[in-house]
N, C-alpha and C positions, 0 to 999 in steps of 0.2 A: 338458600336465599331468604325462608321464609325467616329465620332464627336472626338475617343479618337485621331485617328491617326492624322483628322485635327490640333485638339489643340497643338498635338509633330512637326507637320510640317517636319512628317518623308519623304523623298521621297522612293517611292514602289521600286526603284535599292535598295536602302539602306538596304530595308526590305529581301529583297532577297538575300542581301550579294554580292552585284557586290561596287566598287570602279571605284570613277567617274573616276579614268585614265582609266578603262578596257569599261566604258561606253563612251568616249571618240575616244578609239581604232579603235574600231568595227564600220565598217559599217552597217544597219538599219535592213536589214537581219539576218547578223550571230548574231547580238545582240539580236535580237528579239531569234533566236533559242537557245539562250544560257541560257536567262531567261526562255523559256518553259520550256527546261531539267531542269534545276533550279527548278522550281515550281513543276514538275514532282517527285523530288527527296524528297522535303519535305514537300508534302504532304504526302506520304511514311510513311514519318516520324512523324508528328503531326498530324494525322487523328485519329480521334477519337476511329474509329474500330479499330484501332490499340492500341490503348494505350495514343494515344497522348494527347497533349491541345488543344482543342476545339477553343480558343480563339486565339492560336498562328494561328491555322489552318484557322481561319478567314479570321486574317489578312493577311495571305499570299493568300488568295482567292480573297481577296479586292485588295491586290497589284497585281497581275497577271492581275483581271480587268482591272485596270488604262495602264496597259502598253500589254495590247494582240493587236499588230499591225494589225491583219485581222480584228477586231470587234470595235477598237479604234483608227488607226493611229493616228488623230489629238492629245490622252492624253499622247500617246508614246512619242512622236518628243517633246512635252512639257516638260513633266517630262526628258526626257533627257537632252534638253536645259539647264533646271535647274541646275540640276545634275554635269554638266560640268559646269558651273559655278563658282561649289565649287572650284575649281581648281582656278582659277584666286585670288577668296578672300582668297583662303591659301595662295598662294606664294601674294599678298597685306599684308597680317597679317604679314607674317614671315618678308615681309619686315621694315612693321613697329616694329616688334620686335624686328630686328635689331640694327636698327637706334635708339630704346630705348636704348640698351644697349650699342651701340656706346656713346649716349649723355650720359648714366651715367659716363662712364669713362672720356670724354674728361670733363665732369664737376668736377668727381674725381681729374684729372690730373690736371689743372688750380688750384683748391683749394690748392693740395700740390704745384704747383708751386707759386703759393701767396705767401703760409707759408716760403716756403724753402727763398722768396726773402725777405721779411719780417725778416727773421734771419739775411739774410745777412745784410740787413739795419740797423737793431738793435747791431748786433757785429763789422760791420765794414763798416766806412765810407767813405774808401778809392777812393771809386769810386765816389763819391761826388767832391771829389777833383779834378777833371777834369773839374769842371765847371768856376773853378776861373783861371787867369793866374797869371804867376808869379810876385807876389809883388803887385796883384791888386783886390779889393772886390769890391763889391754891393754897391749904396746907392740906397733903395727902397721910393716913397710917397704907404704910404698903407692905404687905408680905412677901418676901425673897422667897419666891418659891424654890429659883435653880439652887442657890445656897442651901436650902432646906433638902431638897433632892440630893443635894451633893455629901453633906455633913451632917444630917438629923442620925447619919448610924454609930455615931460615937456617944460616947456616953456620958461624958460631959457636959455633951451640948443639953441647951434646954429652946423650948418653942420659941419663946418671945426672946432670943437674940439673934432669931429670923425677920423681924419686924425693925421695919425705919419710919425716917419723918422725911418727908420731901416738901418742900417748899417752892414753887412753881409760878413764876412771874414773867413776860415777854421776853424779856433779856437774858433772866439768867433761871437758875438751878441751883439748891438746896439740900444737900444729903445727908443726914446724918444715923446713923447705927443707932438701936434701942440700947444699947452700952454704953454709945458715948456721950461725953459732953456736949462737943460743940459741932456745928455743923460745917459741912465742906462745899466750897463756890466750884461748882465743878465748870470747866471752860468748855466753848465749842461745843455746848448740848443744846439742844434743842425738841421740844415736845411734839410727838406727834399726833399719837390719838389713845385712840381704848380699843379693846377688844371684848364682845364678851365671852364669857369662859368655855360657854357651851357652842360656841360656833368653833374653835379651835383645839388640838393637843398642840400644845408645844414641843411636848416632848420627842417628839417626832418632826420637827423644824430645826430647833434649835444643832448649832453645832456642837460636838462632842470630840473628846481624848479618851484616850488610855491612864490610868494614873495608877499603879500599882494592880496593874492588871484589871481594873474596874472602869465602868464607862464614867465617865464627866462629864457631864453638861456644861458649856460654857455658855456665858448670859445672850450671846447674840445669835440671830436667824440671816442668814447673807442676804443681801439685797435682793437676787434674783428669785429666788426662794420665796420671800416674804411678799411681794410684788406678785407673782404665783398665787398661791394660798393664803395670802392675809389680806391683800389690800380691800378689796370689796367686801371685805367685812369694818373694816374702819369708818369709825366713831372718830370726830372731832370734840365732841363733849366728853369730860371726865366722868363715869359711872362708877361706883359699887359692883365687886365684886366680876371686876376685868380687869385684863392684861390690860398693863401700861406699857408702851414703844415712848421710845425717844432714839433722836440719831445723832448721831457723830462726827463730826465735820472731817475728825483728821483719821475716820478711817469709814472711807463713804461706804464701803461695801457691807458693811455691820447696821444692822438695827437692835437696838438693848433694847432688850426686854426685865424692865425694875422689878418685877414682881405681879400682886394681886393689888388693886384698889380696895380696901377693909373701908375706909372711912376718910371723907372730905368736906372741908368748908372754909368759905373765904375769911382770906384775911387781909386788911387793910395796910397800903402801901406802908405808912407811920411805921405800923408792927415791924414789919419787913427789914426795913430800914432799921431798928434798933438789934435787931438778930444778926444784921448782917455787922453791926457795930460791937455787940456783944457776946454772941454767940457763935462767931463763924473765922476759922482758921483761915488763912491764904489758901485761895485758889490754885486746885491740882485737874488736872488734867481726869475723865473720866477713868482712863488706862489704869493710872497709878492708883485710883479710889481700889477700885477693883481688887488689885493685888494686893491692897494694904488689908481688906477683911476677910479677902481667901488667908494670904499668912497668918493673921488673927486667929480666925477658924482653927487652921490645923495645930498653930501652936496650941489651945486649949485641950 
């Protein structure tokens, strides 16, 4: 019996039915007398010439051992130690109980605040609109990173026809290749924000293929994803040396990601205006940009 009680790690207050606040209480005396009457009352009751459990009556003979201050003090002052103890790791626990369910909400409350901004981003981009002044847009240098990732291992290629010009105004979008001429009115895009480099890998967001048995990185991060891991990092102002996002109207679940911001500064509506008169092919769709300088790529 003795080996049971070791193995439960019951303490002998416990068994007796005292509660470590009342063993706490009580000075070493009246606690000692309290526990005798204790012991007094249930052996009463579990003694065997009575009717009782043999084995309950055991253990309550084994606890009253551990704790009889005239024949024990030193098992007493231990076991009560103990005993009071529980008190501290409860109120530890409950506090860490707390603080769990504090974190579960404030993580609740962030995810819906994600969402709720997310919507708002997606219906209305009015608040974007603060970033341009009047009658004046972006012209960004931005490095293709994912292109660069995908094709820098052939040998043809060289650095700077990883590098474009973007052109960036409320309405519309301006793309054009460090090769090409003229630049492309890409439809249904819309700018989102920045990221900076050191808050994020991409490379570990973005989706990926198989392409001759090699991974590919394709240019977008899925909504869910990016909403997840990016959004509380965004930047409504254009910076140096961050990921640039823009989204896609006709494929909401895609966020593109153009590249690195290398270098930017305004340029006046007039200018704009004459680029989009001289310098800019009919309007393609983002999709079709896309494919036109991957097949580029590979054919080189």
């Amino acid at each position: 019996m003795n080996s049971n009680i070791k193995k439960r790690k019951t303490n002998p207050f416990e068994i007796l039915g005292l509660s470590p606040k009342i063993v706490k209480e009580l000075d070493e005396e009246s606690l000692y007398k309290l526990v005798r009457a204790i012991y007094r009352v249930l052996q009463m009751i579990y003694h065997p010439d009575r009717g009782g459990d043999p084995n309950k009556a055991l253990e309550i003979n084994l606890a009253f051992e551990l704790l009889n201050l005239e024949k024990n003090p030193e098992s007493f002052k231990e076991y009560r130690k103990k005993y009071i103890e529980r008190l501290s790791r409860k109120t530890l626990q409950t506090k860490i109980e707390n603080l769990e369910i504090q974190n579960r909400k404030l993580n609740f409350y962030n995810q819906l605040l994600k969402e709720k901004f997310w919507q708002f981003l997606k219906n209305d981009f009015e608040a974007l609109k603060d970033l341009f002044k009047q009658n004046k847009g972006f012209r960004l240098k931005i490095f293709d990173v994912v292109s660069y990732f995908n094709f820098s291992h052939l040998r043809r290629i060289k650095k700077q026809m990883f590098f474009k010009d973007l052109i960036l105004y409320e309405d519309f979008v301006l793309i054009r290749g460090s090769y090409e001429k003229f630049f492309k009115k890409i439809l249904n895009y819309k700018y989102i924000g920045t990221i900076k480099r050191e808050y994020i890998e991409p490379w570990v967001l973005l989706e990926r293929s198989l392409r001759e048995e090699a991974p590919y990185l394709k240019n977008f991060i899925k909504e869910n994803i990016f909403i997840k891991e990016c959004l509380i990092f965004l930047n409504f102002n254009i910076e140096p040396n961050s990921y640039i996002f823009f989204y896609d109207f006709k494929n909401t679940q895609k966020i593109v990601l153009e590249g690195v911001v290398i270098k930017l500064e305004e340029i006046p509506y007039p200018e704009i205006l004459e680029i989009l008169k001289k310098e800019t092919v009919k309007s393609k769709d983002k999709k079709d940009t896309d494919n036109i300088l991957n097949q580029e790529l590979l054919e080189i």
